[in-house]
C-alpha positions as CSV (number, residue, x, y, z in Angstrom):
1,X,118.2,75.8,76.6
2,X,116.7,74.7,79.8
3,X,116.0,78.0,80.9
4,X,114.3,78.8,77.5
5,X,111.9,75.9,78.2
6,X,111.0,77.1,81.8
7,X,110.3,80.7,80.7
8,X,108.1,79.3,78.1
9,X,106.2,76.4,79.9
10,X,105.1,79.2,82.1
11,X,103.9,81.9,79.8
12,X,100.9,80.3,78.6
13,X,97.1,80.0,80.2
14,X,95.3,82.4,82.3
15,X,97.0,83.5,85.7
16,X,94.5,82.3,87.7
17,X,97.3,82.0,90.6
18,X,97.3,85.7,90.6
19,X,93.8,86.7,89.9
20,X,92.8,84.0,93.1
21,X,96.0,86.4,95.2
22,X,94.2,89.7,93.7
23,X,90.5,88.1,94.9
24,X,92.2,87.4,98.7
25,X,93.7,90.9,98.9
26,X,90.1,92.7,98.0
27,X,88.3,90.4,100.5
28,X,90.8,90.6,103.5
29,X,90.8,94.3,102.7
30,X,87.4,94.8,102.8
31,X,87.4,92.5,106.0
32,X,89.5,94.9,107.7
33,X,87.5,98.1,106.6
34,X,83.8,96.1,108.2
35,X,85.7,95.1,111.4
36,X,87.0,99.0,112.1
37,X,83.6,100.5,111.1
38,X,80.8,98.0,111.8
39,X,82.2,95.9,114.9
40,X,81.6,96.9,118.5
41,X,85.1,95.4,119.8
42,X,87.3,97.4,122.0
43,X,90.0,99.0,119.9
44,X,93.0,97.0,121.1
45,X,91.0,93.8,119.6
46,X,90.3,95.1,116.2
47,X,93.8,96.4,116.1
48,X,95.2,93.1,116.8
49,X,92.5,91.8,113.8
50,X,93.6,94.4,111.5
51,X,97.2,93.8,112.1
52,X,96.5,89.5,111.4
53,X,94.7,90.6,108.8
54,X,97.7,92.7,107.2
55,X,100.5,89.3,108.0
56,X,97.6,87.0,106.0
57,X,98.0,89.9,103.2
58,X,101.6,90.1,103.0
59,X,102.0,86.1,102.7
60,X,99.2,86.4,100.3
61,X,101.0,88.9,98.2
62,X,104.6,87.2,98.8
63,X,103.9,83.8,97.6
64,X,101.3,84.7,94.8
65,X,102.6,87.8,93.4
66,X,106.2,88.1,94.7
67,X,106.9,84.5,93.7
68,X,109.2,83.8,96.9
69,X,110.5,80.5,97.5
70,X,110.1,79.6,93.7
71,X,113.5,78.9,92.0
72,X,116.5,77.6,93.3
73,X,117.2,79.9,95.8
74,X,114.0,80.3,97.1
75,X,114.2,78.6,100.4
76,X,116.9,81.6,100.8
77,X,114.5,84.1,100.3
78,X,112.0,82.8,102.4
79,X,115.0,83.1,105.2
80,X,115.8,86.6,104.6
81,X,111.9,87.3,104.0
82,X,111.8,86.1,108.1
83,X,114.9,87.5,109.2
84,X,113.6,91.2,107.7
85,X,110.1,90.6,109.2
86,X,111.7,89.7,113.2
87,X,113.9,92.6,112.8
88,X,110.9,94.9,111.6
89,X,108.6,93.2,114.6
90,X,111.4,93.9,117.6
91,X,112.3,97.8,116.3
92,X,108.4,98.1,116.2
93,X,107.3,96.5,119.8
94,X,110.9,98.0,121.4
95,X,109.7,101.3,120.2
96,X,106.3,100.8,121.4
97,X,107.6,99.9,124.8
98,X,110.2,102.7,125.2
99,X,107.3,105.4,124.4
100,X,105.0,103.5,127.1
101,X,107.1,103.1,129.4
102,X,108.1,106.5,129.6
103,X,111.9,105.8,129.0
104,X,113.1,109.1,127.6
């Protein structure tokens, strides 16, 4: 019965939660398009603003539309959200090292 009452308490009034997370993904979007194309910065710099850019985005998209850390497991998936991203982060830079470095 509780679980009837929490599905319902939250199907009613405008999602204004995602349409504020839609709003924030067109506007960091369209920041990263007018930094690569209308900025003068050396290309490492807007790389590294594209790429903060894209982490703002995918918490934007997590915690709004993803609904992580909701529920009663969601400190869990905020772990395992973490874990995934370090692991994607060291097979990334270790890869980008090994190809710069010349080690073949």
């Amino acid at each position: 019965m509780a679980n009837q009452n929490e599905a319902s308490s939250h199907d009613h009034g405008f999602p204004w939660k995602h349409v504020v997370g839609f709003a924030l993904s067109i506007v960091l979007t369209l920041l990263a398009v007018w930094v690569m194309s209308q900025t003068n910065l050396a290309w490492s710099i807007r790389v590294i603003i594209i790429f903060a850019f894209a982490f703002i985005q995918m918490g934007v998209q997590l915690f709004m539309f993803m609904h992580i850390g909701e529920g009663k497991d969601g400190k869990w998936q905020i772990g395992h959200t973490v874990f995934a991203i370090a692991i994607a982060v060291i097979i990334v830079v270790g890869s980008y090292f090994v190809l710069m470095t010349g080690h073949l």
